[in-house]
C-alpha positions as CSV (number, residue, x, y, z in Angstrom):
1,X,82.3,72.7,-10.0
2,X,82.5,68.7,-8.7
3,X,81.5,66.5,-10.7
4,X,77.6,67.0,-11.7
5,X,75.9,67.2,-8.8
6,X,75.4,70.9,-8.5
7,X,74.5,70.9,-12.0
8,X,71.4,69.6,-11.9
9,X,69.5,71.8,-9.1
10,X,70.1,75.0,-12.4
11,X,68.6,72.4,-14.5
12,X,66.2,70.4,-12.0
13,X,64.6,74.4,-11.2
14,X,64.1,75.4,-14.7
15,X,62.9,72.5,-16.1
16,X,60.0,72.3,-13.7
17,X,59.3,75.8,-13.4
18,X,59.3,76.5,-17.0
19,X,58.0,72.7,-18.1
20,X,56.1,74.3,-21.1
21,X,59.3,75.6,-22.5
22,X,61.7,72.7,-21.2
23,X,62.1,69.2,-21.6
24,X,62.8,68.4,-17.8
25,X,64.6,65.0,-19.0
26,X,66.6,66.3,-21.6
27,X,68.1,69.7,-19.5
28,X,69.0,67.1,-16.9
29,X,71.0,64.6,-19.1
30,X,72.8,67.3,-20.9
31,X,74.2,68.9,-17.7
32,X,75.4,65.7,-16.6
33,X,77.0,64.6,-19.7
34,X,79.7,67.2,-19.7
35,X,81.3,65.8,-16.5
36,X,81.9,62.9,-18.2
37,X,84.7,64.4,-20.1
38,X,86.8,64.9,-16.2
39,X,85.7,61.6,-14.8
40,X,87.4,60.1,-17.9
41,X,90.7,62.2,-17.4
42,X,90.5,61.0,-13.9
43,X,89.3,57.6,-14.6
44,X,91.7,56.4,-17.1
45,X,94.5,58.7,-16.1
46,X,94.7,60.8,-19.2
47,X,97.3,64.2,-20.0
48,X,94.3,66.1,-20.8
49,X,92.9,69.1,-18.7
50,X,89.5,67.7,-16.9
51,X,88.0,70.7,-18.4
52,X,88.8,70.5,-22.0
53,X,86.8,70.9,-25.3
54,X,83.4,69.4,-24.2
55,X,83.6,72.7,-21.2
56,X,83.6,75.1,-24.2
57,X,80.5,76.6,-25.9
58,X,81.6,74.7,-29.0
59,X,81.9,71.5,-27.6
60,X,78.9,71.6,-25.1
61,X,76.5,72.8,-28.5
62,X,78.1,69.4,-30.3
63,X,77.3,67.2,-27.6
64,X,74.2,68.9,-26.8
65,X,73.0,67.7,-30.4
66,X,74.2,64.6,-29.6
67,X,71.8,64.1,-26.8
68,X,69.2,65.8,-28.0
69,X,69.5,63.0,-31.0
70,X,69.4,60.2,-28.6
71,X,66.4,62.0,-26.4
72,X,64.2,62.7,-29.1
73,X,64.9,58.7,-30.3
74,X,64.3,57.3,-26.4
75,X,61.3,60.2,-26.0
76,X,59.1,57.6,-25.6
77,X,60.4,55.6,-23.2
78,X,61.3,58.5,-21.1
79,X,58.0,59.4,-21.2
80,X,57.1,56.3,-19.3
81,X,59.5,57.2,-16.9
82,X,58.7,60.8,-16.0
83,X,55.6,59.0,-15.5
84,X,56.3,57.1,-12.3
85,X,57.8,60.7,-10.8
86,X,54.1,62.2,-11.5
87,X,56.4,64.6,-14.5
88,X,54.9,63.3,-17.4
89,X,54.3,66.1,-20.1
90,X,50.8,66.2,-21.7
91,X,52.4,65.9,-24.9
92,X,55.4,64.5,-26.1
93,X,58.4,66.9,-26.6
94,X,58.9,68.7,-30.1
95,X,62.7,67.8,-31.6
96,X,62.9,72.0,-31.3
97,X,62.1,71.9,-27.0
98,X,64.5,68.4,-26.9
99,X,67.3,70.6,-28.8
100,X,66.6,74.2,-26.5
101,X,66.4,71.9,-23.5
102,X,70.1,70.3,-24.3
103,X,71.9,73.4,-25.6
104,X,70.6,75.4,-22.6
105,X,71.5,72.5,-20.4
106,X,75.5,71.9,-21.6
107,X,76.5,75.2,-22.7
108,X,74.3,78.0,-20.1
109,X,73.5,75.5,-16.8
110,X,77.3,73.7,-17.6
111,X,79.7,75.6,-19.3
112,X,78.9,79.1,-17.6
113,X,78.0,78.2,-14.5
114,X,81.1,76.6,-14.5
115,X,83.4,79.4,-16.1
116,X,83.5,81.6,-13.2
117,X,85.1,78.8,-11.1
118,X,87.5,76.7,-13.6
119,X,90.8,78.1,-14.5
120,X,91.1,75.5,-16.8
121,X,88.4,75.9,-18.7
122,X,88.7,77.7,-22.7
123,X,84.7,78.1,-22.9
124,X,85.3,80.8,-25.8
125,X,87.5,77.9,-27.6
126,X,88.6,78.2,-30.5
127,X,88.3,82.0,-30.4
128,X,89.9,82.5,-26.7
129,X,92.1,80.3,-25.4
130,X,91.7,80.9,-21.8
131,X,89.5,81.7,-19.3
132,X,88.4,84.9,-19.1
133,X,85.0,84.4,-17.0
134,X,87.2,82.9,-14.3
135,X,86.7,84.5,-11.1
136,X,83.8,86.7,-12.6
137,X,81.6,85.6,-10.0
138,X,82.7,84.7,-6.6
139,X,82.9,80.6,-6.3
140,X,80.4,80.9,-3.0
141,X,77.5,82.4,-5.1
142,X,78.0,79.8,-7.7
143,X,77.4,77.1,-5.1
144,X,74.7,79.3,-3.6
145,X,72.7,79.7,-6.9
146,X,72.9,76.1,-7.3
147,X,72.0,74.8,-4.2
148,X,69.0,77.1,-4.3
149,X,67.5,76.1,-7.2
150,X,67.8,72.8,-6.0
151,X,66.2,73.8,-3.7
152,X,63.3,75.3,-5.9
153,X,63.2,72.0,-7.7
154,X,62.3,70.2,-4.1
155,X,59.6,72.8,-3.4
156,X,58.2,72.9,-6.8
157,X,58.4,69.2,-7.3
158,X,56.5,68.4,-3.7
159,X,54.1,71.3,-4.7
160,X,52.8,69.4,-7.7
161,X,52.7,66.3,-6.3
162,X,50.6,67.7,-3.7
163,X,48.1,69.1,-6.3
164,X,48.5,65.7,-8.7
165,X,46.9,64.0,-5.5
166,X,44.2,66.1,-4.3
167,X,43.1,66.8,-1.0
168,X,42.8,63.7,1.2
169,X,45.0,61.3,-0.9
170,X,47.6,59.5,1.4
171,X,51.0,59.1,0.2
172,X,51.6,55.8,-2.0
């Protein structure tokens, strides 16, 4: 997968569909977090496959703590945020939804979605070196999952934006 930006229509989707269960925020910084790990082999040049230890289970679940850590301390000011987009919960997140929201974000919308498509990638490390999910799933559906729950994230996102406005409201 390229760098991120498919990532996020897996986590976009779910997040708002499932908003009671998720924390939209938190799914969508923990699916972006693991791409840092190529940008910085490609950034800075290093002998390091772009999809190393933080593209395994185990090292997606450790930095899905991480964020989960720094979400649940910035919660508040992300509330404010998700506030502008009309997303704002009607309670702040438990640390429990913050931590389901970032291991389902790294290691099931990042690591397996991108498994099937990485020959690089050791996502049973340190138990498989390896890739066996590679080529599990043809590379097209991948894309086409991704895309379309972007897609669902658009739709559901306009949809409740529509009904946070009420009939007759203009668009700001």
């Amino acid at each position: 997968m390229p760098l991120t930006p498919f990532h996020f229509g897996p986590a976009a989707g779910t997040g708002l569909a499932f908003q009671k269960i998720f924390d939209l925020p938190t799914l969508i910084v923990a699916v972006g977090i693991i791409d840092l790990e190529p940008l910085a082999v490609l950034l800075f040049g290093l002998n390091y496959p772009y999809h190393g230890f933080f593209h395994s289970f185990l090292g997606a679940a450790i930095a899905a703590v991480a964020v989960a850590l720094v979400m649940w301390k910035i919660r508040k000011e992300v509330d404010w945020v998700m506030a502008i987009f009309r997303l704002k919960p009607e309670v702040l997140p438990s640390f429990s939804k913050i931590l389901f929201s970032a291991v389902v974000g790294a290691d099931i919308f990042h690591v397996l979605v991108d498994a099937p498509t990485h020959i690089d990638m050791s996502p049973f490390w340190p138990f498989v070196n390896g890739n066996p999910l590679y080529e599990t799933v043809p590379e097209i559906w991948v894309y086409a999952f991704c895309t379309g729950m972007l897609v669902i994230a658009a739709v559901l996102y306009i949809k409740k934006d529509l009904l946070l406005r009420g009939p007759g409201n203009p668009l700001p």
